[in-house]
PAZA-974071 format. One record per residue (C-alpha): z, x, y; residue in three letters. Coordinates in steps of 0.5 Angstrom, whole numbers, plus 500, padded with zeros to 3 digits. Example, Ala and Ser with C-alpha at 12.3 -4.5 7.8 and 13.67 -1.06 7.14 Angstrom:
// residues 2
516525491ala514527498ser
END
This chain:
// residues 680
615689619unk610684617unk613678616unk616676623unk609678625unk607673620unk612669625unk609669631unk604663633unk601668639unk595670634unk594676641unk601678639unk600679631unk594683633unk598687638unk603689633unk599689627unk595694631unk603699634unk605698627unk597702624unk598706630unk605709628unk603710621unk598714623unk602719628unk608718622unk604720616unk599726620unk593721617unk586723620unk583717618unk579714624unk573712622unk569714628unk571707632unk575709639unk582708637unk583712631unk579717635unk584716641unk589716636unk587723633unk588726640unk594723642unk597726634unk593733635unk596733642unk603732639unk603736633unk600743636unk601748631unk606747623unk612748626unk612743631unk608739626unk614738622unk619737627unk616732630unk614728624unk622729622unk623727628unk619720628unk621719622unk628718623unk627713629unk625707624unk624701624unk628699630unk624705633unk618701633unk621695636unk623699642unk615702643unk612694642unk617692647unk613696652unk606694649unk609686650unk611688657unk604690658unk602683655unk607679659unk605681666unk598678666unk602671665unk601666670unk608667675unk611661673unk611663665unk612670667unk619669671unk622664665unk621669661unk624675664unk630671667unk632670660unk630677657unk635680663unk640675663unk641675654unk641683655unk644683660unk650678656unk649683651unk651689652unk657687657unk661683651unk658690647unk663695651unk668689654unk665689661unk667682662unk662679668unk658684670unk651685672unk645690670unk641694673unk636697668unk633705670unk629710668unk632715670unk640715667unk642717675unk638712679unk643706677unk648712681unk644712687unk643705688unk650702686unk652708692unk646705696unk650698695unk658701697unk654704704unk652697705unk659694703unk663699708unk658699714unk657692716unk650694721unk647699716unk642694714unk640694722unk642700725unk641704719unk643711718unk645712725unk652708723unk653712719unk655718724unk662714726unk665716719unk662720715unk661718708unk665722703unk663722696unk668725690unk665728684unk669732677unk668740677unk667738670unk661733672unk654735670unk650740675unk646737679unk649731680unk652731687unk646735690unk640729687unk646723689unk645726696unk638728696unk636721693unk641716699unk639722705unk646725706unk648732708unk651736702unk659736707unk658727704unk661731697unk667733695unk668736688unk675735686unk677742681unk680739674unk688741672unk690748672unk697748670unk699740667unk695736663unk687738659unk683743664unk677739663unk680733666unk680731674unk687733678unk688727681unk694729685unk689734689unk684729690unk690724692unk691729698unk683730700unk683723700unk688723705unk685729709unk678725709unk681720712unk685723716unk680727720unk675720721unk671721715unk670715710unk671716703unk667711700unk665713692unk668717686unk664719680unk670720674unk667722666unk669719660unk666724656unk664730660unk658733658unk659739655unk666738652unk666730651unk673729656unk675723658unk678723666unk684720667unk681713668unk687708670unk690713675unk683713678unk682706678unk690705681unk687711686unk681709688unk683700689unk689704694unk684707698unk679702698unk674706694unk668705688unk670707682unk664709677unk664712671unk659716666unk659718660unk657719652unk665716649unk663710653unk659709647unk665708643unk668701646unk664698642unk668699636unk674695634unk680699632unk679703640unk685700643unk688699650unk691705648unk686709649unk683713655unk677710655unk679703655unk680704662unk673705663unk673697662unk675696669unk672700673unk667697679unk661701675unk659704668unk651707666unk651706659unk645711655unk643707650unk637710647unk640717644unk647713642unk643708637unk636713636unk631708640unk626711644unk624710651unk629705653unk632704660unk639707661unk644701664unk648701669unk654695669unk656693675unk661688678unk659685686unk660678688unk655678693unk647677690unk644679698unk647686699unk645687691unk638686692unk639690699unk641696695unk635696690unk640694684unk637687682unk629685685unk624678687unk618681683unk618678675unk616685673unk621690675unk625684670unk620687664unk624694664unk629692659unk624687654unk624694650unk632694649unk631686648unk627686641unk632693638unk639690640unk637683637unk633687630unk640692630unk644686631unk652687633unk654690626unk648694626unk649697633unk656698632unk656701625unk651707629unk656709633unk661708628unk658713624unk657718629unk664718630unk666719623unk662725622unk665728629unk672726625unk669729618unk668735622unk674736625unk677735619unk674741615unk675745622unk682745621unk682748615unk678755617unk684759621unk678763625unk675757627unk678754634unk677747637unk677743643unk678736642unk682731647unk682725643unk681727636unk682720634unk675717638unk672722642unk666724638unk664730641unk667737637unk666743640unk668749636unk668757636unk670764633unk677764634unk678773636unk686774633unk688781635unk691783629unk686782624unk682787631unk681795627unk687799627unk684804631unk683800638unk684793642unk679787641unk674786648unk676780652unk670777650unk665776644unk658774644unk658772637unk660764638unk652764641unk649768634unk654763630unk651757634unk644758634unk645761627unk648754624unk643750628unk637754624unk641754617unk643746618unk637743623unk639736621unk646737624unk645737631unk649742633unk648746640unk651752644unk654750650unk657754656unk664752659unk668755664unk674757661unk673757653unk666761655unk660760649unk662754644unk658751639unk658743641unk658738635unk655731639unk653726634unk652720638unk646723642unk643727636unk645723629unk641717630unk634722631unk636728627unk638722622unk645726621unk649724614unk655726612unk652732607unk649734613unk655736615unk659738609unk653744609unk655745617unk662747614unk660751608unk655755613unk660756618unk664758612unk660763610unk658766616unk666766619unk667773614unk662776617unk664774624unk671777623unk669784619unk664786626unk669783630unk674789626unk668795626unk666794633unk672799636unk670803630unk663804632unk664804639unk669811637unk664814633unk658814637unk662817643unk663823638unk655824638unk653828645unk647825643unk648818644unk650813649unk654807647unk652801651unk658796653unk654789651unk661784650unk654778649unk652782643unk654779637unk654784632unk656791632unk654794638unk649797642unk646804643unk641808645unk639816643unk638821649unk634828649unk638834649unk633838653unk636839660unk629842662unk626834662unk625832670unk628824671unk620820669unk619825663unk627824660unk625817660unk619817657unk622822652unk628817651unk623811649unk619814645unk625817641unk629811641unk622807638unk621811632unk628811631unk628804631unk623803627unk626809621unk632806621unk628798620unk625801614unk632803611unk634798605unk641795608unk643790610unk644791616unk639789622unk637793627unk633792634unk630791641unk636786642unk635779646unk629778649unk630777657unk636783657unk637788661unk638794656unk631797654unk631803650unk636801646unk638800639unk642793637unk646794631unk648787627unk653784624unk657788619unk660786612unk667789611unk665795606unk660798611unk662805613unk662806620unk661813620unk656815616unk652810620unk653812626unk652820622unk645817619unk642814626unk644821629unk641825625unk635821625unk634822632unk636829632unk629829627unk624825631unk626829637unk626836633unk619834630unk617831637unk619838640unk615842635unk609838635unk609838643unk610846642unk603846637unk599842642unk601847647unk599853644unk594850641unk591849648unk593856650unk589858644unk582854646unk583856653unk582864651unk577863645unk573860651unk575865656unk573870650unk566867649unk564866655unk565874656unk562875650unk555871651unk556875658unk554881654unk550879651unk546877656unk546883660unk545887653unk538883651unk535883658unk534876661unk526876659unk529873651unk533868655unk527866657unk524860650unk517862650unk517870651unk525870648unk522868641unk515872642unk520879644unk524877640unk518875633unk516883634unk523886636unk529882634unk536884635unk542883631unk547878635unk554881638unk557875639unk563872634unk565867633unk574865633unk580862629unk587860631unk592861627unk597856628unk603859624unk601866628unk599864634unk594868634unk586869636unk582871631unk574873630unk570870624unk567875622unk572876616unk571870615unk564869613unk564875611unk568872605unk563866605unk558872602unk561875597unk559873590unk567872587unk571867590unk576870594unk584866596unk584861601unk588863607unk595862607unk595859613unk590853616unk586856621unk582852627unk575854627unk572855635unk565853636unk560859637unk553859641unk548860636unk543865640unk536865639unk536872636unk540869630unk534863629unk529868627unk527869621unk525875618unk520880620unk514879618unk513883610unk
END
């Protein structure tokens, strides 16, 4: 990037890129050198800020990477906006009149929008909100004087898609101040045409209700490309709709990204999108740039309502939001723009191609020719279910296989979403993830031979599952845990059989137990995993068996994992016994010596007890100390004297240790036994 530096006669300007470009290198390259001066020290910051630990050290800095050169185009554009804005007002409004109006050229010959204008926003939902702030303009000729007061006559109506984001309608209604009873959401098509696309015979009919009962319909928010599965509504019946009924068509969506490419033809469903009175185009995750506006395209013939609603703006520097989209468009060029979102198209098509050819795989694709978004996921066949039971109605493994394949192939981009008919899928959407992830062809050559390699595995649990499931209810003492979002063989828990534990006692016993089974059943060398399960369930004290190769047998596992608990509960029961008696035993043995030491007070008088004539008495009489000392044995329970024991300590010949050990109960030394001889 030093040569069009080398261009620009601005010398403020080559230092200004000069310096983005050594900026960008040292956030890039993870250098530390600042030299103490400010900027590095700032620098510095902003790096250790970013790269908080290795981890995120390493994606981040993958991350940048792949952002390139065009990248660095997009963050100079908004230092040059910076620079710009300090212009004298007549240079400053030249220039970004020519910035908007090329870029705005640009992308409408891009994706066929022919006389468009634009709208340049932050967030990809403002264009949505200021171009339904322009139709409440349009349809309410005194809204600009009486405000929303004009609105109480007819109620606006706003439609939206079952399948459109969530949140949507809310933050639309929330933005314009209208009540939530202003949206309509239309469900898609249950018996004709995809489940994923708007039912347009139904929302024919609650257009009419509106009407019908004095409300205004006003605006309608159709998908090309909905956000979980990709599907395009049926845009050319909506177009036809909304023109009878006088309504604003306005349409979002990634395949909108695919009219820039040549071969999609009139024929496809997408092409309709051209003719609809408003689109958002998000630009930044389809070419891989960062930090430029998402674009609303817009057709209006009247300039004065345009500015009303906020779409277009008097001051030069609210024109300086798309510089940024300026300098990459231009630095990509159309071939290279169009080549991004062609490449991403062709690793969804590679995708699917290879998915076609694993039969446990099942897809969910509306346009296999020009949508780029693949979603997929384990397809259950009953008859490959064990021959002992039927298979569960659902299977949590899709989420396991797209979290693994994401860890195993990062490159790939692939997700787990959540859709309402085809429940967890694994989502394949190349054209918001390819240009950052920098996403090749191999990338998705390994994603099929990890899905491949993981298929197997799938299946064989899915067959073990019921097997499992029969041999656990064979053992009283374990409980099988329906857990159908568990991906591997299931899930169980192991109770004590004692019935004489009260409900906080069972549950203490029950975790402590299922703990050290867990643990024992951790260090076992097999190639299954066990654990506490998902982090935020709702089972505790269970044990989540994993997935399971074909040869595993079932019933001696779960036979291993019973007699296993039984041995911990068995070991914990004869534990707390010993400490029991043990207790008991220390109890008497102190109970036993107090007596003792009791008698021998009453034996040796109080004056002994005395320390001063204690000793004297006791220097010119002394007396032999009745109190001994006591053993436990912990095999007999029993308590014992001492006195045989130190009685053996004394003989010359060693005797035998005892056969059982033995617990030795401190025993006061009286002061008779701390004198020594009589005088000789």
């Amino acid at each position: 990037m030093e040569q069009p530096y080398q261009m620009i006669v601005d010398p403020m300007l080559a230092e200004m890129g000069k310096n983005l470009n050594e900026a960008m290198k040292i956030l890039e390259d993870g250098q530390r050198e600042g030299g103490g001066q400010d900027v590095g020290s700032i620098l510095q910051l902003v790096q250790n800020l970013m790269h908080g630990d290795e981890e995120e050290d390493n994606q981040s800095h993958r991350r940048m990477q792949n952002v390139g050169e065009q990248g660095n185009m997009a963050l100079l554009g908004h230092s040059l906006a910076a620079y710009i804005s300090v212009l004298d007002r007549e240079r400053l409004r030249k220039l970004t009149t020519r910035i908007l109006s090329d870029t705005t050229l640009w992308l409408c010959r891009l994706f066929r929008y022919e006389n468009g204008s634009a709208y340049y926003h932050e967030d990809d939902r403002e264009g949505l909100i200021k171009v339904c702030r322009l139709v409440i303009h349009s349809r309410y000729e005194d809204y600009t004087t009486e405000g929303f007061t004009v609105l109480s006559s007819k109620q606006p109506v706003v439609y939206q898609s079952a399948a459109a984001r969530p949140g949507l309608g809310q933050h639309l209604c929330s933005q314009l101040g209208l009540p939530l009873s202003s949206l309509c959401t239309v469900p898609c098509n249950t018996m004709f045409g995809s489940q994923h696309q708007m039912d347009v015979a139904l929302l024919d009919r609650l257009i009419r209700d509106d009407i019908a009962s004095g409300k205004l319909p006003l605006l309608l928010i159709a998908n090309a490309g909905t956000q979980g599965a990709g599907h395009t509504d049926k845009l050319a019946r909506l177009k036809e709709l909304c023109d009878q009924h006088s309504m604003w068509l306005h349409v979002e969506g990634v395949n909108l990204a695919t009219l820039a490419l040549g071969y999609v033809t009139a024929t496809s469903s997408v092409m309709a999108a051209t003719k609809c009175d408003s689109m958002t185009l998000t630009l930044g995750p389809w070419l891989g740039l960062p930090a430029v506006p998402a674009v609303t395209l817009y057709r209006h013939e009247d300039p004065a309502l345009s500015l009303a609603a906020g779409l277009t703006s008097s001051q030069p520097v609210e024109k300086l939001r798309a510089l940024p989209l300026w300098l990459s468009l231009q630095y990509l060029g159309h071939d290279g723009i169009v080549e991004r979102i062609k490449h991403a198209s062709q690793l969804s098509q590679r995708l699917l191609d290879h998915l076609k050819k694993l039969t446990s795989i099942k897809t969910s694709v509306e346009d296999e020719i020009n949508s780029p978004v693949v979603v997929f996921r384990f397809s259950q066949d009953a008859s490959e279910a064990s021959s002992t039971g039927s298979v569960q109605g659902y299977y949590g493994g899709d989420r396991e296989l797209g979290e693994r394949l994401s860890q195993l192939v990062p490159a790939s981009g692939v997700d787990v979403v959540e859709l309402e008919d085809e429940g967890t899928c694994v989502r394949f959407n190349p054209l918001m993830t390819a240009a950052v992830q920098g996403t090749q062809e191999a990338d998705v050559d390994a994603l099929v031979q990890k899905l491949g390699e993981m298929v197997p595995l799938l299946s064989s649990t899915l067959r073990l599952r019921q097997d499992f499931r029969e041999e656990a209810y064979r053992h009283a003492a374990l409980t099988y845990i329906e857990d159908l979002s568990w991906p591997g063989l299931g899930v169980i828990r192991y109770m004590p059989c004692s019935e004489e534990l009260d409900d906080s006692k069972r549950q203490s016993e029950t975790e402590k137990i299922n703990s050290s089974l867990l643990k024992k059943l951790q260090e076992l060398e097999a190639d299954l995993s066990f654990s506490t399960g998902p982090e935020f369930g709702q089972e505790k004290n269970c044990i989540f068996v994993g997935m399971a190769t074909e040869d595993l047998d079932v019933a001696e596992l779960v036979e291993t994992i019973a007699a296993m608990g039984r041995e911990i509960e068995e070991s914990g029961k004869l534990l707390e016994n010993m400490t029991e008696v043990v207790r008991k035993g220390i109890l008497e043995a102190e109970l036993q010596l107090q007596k003792a030491n009791e008698e021998k007070l009453m034996e040796e008088g109080v004056l002994r007890q005395i320390p001063v004539v204690g000793s004297v008495l006791n220097w010119f009489s002394p007396v032999q100390s009745s109190v001994k000392g006591r053993t436990f044995n912990l095999a007999a329970g029993s308590l014992d004297s001492t006195e045989t024991t130190y009685s053996m300590k004394v003989q010359t010949v060693r005797g035998t240790p005892p056969g059982h050990p033995n617990l030795l109960c401190n025993q006061p030394t009286a002061r008779s036994e701390a004198v020594p001889s009589h005088r000789s």
